[in-house]
C-alpha positions in Angstrom: -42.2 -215.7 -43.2 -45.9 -216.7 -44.2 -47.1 -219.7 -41.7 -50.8 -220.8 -42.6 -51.9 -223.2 -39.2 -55.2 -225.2 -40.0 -57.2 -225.9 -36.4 -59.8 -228.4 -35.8 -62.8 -226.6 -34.2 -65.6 -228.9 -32.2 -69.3 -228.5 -33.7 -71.3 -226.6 -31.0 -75.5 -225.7 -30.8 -76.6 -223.5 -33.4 -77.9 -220.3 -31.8 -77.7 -218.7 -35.1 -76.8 -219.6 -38.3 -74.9 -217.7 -41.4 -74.2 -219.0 -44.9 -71.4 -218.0 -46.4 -71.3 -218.8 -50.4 -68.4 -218.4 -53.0 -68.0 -219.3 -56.5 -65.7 -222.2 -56.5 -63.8 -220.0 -59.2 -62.7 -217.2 -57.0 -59.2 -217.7 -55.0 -58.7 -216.4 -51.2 -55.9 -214.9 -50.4 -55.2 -217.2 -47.1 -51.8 -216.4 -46.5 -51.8 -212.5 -47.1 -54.2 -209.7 -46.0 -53.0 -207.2 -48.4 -55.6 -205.8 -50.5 -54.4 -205.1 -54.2 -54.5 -205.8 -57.9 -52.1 -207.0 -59.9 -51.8 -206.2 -64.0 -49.9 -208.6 -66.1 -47.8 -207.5 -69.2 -50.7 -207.9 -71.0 -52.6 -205.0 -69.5 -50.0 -203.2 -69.2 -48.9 -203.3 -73.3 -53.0 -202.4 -73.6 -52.9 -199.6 -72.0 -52.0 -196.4 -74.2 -49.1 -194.6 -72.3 -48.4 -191.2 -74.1 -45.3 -191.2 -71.6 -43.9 -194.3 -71.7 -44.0 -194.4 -67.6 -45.6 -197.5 -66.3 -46.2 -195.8 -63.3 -48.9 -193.6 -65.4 -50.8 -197.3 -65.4 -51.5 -196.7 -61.5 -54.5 -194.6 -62.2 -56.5 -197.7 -63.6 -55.8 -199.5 -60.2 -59.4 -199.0 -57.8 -58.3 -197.3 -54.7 -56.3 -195.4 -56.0 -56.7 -191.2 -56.5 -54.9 -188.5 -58.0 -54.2 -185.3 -55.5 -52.0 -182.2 -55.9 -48.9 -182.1 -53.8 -46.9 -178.9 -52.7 -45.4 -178.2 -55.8 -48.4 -178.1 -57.7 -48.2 -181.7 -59.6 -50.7 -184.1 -59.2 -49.4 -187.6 -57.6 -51.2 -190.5 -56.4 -53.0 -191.0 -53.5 -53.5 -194.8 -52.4 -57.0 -195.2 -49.7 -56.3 -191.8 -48.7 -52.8 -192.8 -46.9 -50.1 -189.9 -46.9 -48.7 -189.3 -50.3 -45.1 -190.4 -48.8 -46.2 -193.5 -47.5 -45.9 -195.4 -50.8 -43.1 -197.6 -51.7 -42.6 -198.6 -55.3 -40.1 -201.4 -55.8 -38.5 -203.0 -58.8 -37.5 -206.3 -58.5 -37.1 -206.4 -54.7 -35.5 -203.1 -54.7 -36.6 -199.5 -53.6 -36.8 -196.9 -56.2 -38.1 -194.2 -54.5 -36.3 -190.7 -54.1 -35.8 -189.9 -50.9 -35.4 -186.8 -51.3 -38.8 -185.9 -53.0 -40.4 -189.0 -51.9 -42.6 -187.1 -49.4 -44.3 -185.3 -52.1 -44.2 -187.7 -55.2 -46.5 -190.5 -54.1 -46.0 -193.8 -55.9 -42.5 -192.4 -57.7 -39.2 -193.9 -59.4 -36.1 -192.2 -59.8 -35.8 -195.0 -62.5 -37.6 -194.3 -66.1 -39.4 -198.5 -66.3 -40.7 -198.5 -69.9 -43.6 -200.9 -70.1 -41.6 -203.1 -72.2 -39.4 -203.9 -69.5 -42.0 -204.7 -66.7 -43.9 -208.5 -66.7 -46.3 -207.0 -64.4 -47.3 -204.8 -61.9 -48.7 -205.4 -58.5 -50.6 -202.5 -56.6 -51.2 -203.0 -52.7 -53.5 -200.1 -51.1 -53.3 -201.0 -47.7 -52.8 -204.0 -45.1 -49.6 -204.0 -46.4 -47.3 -207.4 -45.2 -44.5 -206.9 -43.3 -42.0 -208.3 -45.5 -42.7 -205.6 -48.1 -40.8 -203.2 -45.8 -41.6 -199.0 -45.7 -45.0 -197.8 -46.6 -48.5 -198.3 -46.0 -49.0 -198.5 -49.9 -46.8 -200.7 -52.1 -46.4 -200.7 -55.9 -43.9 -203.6 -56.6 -42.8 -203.9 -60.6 -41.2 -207.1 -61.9 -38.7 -207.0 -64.9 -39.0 -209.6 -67.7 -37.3 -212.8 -68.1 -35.8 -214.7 -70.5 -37.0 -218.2 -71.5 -35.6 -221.3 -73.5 -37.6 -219.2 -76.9 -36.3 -215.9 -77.8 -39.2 -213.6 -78.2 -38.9 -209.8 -78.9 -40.9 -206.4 -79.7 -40.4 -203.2 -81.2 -42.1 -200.3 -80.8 -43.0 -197.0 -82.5 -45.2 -193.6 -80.8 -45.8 -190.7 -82.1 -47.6 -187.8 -79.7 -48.3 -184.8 -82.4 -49.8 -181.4 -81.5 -51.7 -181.7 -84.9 -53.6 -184.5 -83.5 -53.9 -183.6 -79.7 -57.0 -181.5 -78.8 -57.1 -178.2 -77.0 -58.5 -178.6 -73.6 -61.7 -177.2 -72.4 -60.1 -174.0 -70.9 -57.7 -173.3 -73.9 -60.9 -173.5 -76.0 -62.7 -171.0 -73.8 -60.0 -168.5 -74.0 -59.1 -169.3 -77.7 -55.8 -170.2 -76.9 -52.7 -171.5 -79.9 -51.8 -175.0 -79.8 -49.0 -175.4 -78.2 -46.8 -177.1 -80.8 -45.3 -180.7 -79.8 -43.9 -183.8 -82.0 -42.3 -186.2 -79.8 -41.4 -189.7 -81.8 -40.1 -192.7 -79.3 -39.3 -196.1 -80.8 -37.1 -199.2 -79.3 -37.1 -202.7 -78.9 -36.3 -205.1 -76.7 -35.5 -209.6 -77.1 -35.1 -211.8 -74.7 -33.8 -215.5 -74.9 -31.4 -218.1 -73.6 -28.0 -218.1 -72.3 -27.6 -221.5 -70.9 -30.3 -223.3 -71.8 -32.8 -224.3 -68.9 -29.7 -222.1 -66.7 -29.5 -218.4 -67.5 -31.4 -216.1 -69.5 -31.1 -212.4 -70.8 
């Protein structure tokens, strides 16, 4: 539980003084000491995902870097914490493998396509206690319905034709590898019970 007291401090002599100026625009965290970002299903629909992992979006956040683990596969990193320190949660619920979670960094054993999340909020460390394992936390929340039905549907297409060769497959004149991968789905939301229940 999150308690904010408010104290009454008497005025003293000023042996030194410090301003202390803010835009009256910018909110303080006053309840929390976790220091994060969060990205909204706008940003995340902006963002160009060749995979369709949400997770990919983690890169963007600051604080976070990209390191190799054992087997060779680069994870991320969050403030330089251990890459198994991270717990990534959707809607409340741990997704991490255990199994592999010391090795995968911010992992899901659950595919989350980007149409399914409403947002995405990245802590790198101060973590609060009610968040659980982890000294970094990536907690995803699924859409919900409304009294409107709204809806998407969406089309990608990742072609070797159109991919470039990277710097070292240029240098050593190496084929393409060939690749067409077409994904395309959709997704709608609405009312159930109006005001009540929604899908």
């Amino acid at each position: 539980q999150q308690v904010r007291l408010n104290f009454s401090l008497q005025v003293g002599t000023a042996a030194q003084n410090v301003e202390v100026t803010i835009a009256a625009d910018t909110l303080l965290a006053t309840t929390s000491a976790s220091v994060g970002n969060v990205l909204g299903d706008k940003d995340i629909l902006a963002f160009p995902l060749s995979t369709r992992n949400v997770l990919d979006i983690l890169q963007t956040t600051s604080g976070v870097v990209y390191t190799t683990n054992a087997f060779g596969a680069q994870v991320p990193n969050f403030g330089g914490t251990a890459v198994g320190s991270v717990n990534t949660t959707r809607d409340g619920l741990t997704t991490n493998d255990g199994r592999y979670n010391s090795s995968n960094g911010a992992y899901s054993a659950i595919f989350t396509s980007p149409d399914m999340v409403e947002e995405i909020r990245v802590s790198a460390n101060n973590i609060d206690p009610s968040l659980g394992r982890g000294a970094a936390q990536v907690q995803m929340r699924t859409r919900a319905g409304t009294n409107e039905y709204h809806g998407a549907v969406f089309y990608t297409n990742n072609n070797s034709a159109l991919n470039s060769q990277t710097y070292f497959q240029n240098l050593q004149g190496a084929a393409k590898n060939y690749q067409n991968r077409n994904q395309f789905g959709g997704r709608v939301g609405g009312p159930i019970i109006k005001n009540k229940a929604f899908f």
